[in-house]
N, C-alpha and C positions, 0 to 999 in steps of 0.2 A: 270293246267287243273282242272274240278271238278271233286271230286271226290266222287265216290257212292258207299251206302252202302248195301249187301246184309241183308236184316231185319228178313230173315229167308228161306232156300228152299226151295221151294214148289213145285209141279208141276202145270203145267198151266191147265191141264183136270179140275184140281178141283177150278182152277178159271171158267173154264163155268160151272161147276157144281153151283158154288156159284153165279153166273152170273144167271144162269136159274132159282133159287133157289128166287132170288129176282125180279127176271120177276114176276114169279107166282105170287107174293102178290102185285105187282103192275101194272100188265097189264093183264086184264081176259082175252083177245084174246089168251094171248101167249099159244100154248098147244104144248106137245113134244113128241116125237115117238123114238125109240128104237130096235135093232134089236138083242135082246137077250144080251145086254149088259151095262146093268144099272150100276154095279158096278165099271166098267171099265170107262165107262162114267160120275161117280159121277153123277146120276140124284137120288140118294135116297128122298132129301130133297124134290126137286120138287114135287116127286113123292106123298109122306105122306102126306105133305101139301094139293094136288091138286089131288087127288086119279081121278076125272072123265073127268082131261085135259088132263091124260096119256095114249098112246097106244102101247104096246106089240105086237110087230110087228114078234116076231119070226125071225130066219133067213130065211128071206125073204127080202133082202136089195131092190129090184128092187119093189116090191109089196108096201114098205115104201116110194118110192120116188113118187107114184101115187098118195099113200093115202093123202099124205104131199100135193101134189097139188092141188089135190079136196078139203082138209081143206081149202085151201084160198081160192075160189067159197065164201065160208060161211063167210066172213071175219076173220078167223082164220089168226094166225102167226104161222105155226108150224116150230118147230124146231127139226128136226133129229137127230139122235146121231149114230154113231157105228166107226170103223176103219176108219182110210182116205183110206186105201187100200180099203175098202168097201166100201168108201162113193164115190168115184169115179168111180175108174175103172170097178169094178163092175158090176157098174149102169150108166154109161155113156151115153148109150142111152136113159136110162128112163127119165135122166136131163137134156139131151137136148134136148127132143120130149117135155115131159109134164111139165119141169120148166122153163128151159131157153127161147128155143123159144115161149110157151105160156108166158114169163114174167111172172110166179108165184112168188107170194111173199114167198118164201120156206126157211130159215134157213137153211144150211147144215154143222150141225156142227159134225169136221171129229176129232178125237184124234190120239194118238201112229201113228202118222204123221214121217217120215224119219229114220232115223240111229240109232238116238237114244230109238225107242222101241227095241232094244240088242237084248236078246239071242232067240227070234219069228223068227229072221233070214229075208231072203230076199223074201222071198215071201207077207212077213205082212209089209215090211220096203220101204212103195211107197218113188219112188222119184223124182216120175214126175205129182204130182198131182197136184202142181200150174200151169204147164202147161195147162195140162189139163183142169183148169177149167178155166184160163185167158184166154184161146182163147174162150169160148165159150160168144158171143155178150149177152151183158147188165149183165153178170156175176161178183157181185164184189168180192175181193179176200184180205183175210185178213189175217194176220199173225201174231199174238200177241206174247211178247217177256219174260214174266212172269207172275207169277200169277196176280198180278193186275191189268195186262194191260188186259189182256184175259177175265177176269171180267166186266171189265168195256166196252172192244171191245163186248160183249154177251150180255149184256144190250145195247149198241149201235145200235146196228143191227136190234134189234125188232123195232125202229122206223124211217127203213129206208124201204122203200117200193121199193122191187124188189128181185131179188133171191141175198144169199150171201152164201161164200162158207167160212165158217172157220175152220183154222187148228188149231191145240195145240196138245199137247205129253206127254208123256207118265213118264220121268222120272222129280225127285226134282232138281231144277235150281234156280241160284241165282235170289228172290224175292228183286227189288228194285227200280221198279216204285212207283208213289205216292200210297197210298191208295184212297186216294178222289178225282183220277185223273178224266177228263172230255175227250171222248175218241171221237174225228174226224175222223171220214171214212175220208182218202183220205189225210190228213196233214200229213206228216212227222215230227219227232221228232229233233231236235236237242240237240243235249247231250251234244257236247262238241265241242267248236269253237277251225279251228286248221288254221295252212296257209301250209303245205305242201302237205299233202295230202287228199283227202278224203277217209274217210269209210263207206258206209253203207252197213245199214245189216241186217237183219229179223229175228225174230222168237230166236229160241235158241243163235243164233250168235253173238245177241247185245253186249250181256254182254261178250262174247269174247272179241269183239271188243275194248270194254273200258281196257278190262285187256292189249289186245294189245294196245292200244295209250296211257297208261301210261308206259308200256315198253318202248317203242319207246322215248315218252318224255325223258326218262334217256337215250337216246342215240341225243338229241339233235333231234328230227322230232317231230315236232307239227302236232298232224294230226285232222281231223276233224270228228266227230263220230255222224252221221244221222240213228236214226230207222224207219228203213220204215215196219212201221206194213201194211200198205194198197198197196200191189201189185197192183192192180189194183181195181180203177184209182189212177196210181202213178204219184206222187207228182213230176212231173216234175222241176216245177218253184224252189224246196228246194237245185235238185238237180244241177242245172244250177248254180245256184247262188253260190254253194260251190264249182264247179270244175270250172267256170271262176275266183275263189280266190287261188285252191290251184294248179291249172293246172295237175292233175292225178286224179286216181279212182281206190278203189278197192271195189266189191262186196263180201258179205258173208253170205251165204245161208246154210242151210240145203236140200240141193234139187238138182238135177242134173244140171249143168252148162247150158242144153239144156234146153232150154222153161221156165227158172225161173226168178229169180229179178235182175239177171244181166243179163239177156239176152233185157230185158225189157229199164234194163238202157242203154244199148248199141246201141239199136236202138235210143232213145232217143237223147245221144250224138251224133251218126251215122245223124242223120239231124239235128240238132241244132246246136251242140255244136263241134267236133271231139276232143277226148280226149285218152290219152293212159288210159287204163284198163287193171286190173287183176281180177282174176275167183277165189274166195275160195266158191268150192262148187267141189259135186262126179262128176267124171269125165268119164261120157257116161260108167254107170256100175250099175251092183247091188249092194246091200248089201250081207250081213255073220253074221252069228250067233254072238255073243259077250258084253261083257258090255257097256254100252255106251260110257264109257270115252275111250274104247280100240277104239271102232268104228270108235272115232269123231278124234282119234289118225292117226289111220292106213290112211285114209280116205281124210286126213288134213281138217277135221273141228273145231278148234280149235284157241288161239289168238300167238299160233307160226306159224299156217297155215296164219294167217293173216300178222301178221309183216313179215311173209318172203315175203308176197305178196307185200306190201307196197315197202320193198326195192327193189321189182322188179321195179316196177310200176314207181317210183322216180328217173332210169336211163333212165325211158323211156324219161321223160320230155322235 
């Protein structure tokens, strides 16, 4: 199998920071709003660079998702920042009164996204926000998997016209997409061609994932390891093609079992395809206080949550 190397930990916030960072100097539309939390957000850069694109929105999360709407009236790109706990639930109603169903072109880029913002505990620890924002019509939904992907998905999104919802988080994670990657709303990644099983998996979980199909290789299971950075609209056609080769599936999410990327892939199989499936993701619960690697432990987010998945999944066949 191939195999990847992490080039350095980073977190993914500060690939949209570095994302946003080079919008500014290459797209004057782009301008960004903020809801008291610049530093957390990594918008410093933006911000020096572009002192009169920026708005200090205060906590006022709902008050931000208006002003973001009316920017686009003016041909504005704004891009939002603050909690995905805030960037959703929140505001829920305000994005889908005045972005979604108006179709505003709105950026909504959400951080310290699932389990792994640790010891903020379960009230800042959303884990149903891809839900959330997948069901709402013409919303796209995107999930970048490291620092450079999250970069390069942040620069993407400014020249996609319509409302987009992006997550990323909070702690350092293995950096080891390309740097000068070229980043497609909607195409899923293939990582690593297997014939047993498939994996796909978003966000923090990818790189699980790899750790798990190189495990598993040493036990004789070839599996097949798909990043689905774009929840929606997902990549159906990547996922079809790998589970009519490997005849199984496992999903691996940061996100609640209910309404996320396996719920999404299930339906998908569910008319197309019928395929046995397994779930690595929280199961119909909150979070708790804790370090992240405890979390992603307790929790089974993780690439032994994964390979136990696989050897389910693989008697199912």
């Amino acid at each position: 199998m191939k195999k990847y190397t992490d080039t350095g930990k980073n977190d993914t916030r500060s690939g949209f920071g570095a994302g946003l960072a080079e919008l500014g100097r290459t797209n004057p539309n782009v301008v960004a709003l903020c809801a008291d939390l610049i530093g957390s957000l990594k918008m410093q850069e933006f911000i020096a660079e572009n002192p009169e694109r920026f708005f200090q929105i205060g906590i006022a999360e709902a008050n931000m998702m208006g002003i973001a709407a009316g920017l686009t009236i003016g041909g504005k790109i704004p891009f939002t920042g603050t909690f995905a706990n805030f960037s959703t639930g929140r505001v829920y109603d305000q994005i889908r009164q005045s972005i979604a169903y108006s179709d505003k072109n709105v950026k909504i880029c959400a951080s310290h996204a699932g389990l792994t913002l640790g010891e903020d505990g379960a009230t800042h620890q959303i884990l149903e926000d891809i839900g959330l924002m997948k069901m709402l019509p013409g919303m796209t939904v995107i999930n970048p998997c490291d620092y450079n992907q999250t970069k390069a998905a942040t620069i993407a999104i400014a020249d996609h016209d319509g409302p987009v919802y992006l997550r990323f988080g909070r702690p350092k994670v293995a950096n080891f997409t390309a740097a000068d990657q070229t980043f497609e709303i909607g195409k899923a990644i293939m990582l690593n061609e297997g014939t047993d099983v498939t994996i796909v998996a978003t966000g923090h979980l990818v790189w699980e994932a790899l750790i798990a199909a190189e495990n598993l290789e040493n036990q004789g299971i070839s599996a097949e390891v798909i990043n689905i950075h774009t929840i929606k609209p997902l990549d159906e056609t990547a996922i079809l093609n790998s589970v009519k080769k490997t005849g199984c599936i496992v999903t691996a999410e940061e996100h609640n079992f209910l309404g996320g990327l396996g719920e999404s892939v299930a339906r998908t199989l569910a008319i197309q395809h019928p395929t046995p499936q397994e779930f690595v993701a929280t199961q119909d619960t909150f979070g708790e206080s804790g370090t992240p690697a405890q979390l992603m432990e307790k929790y089974g987010l993780n690439n032994k949550a994964i390979e136990k998945a696989v050897l389910k999944v693989i008697k199912r066949k």
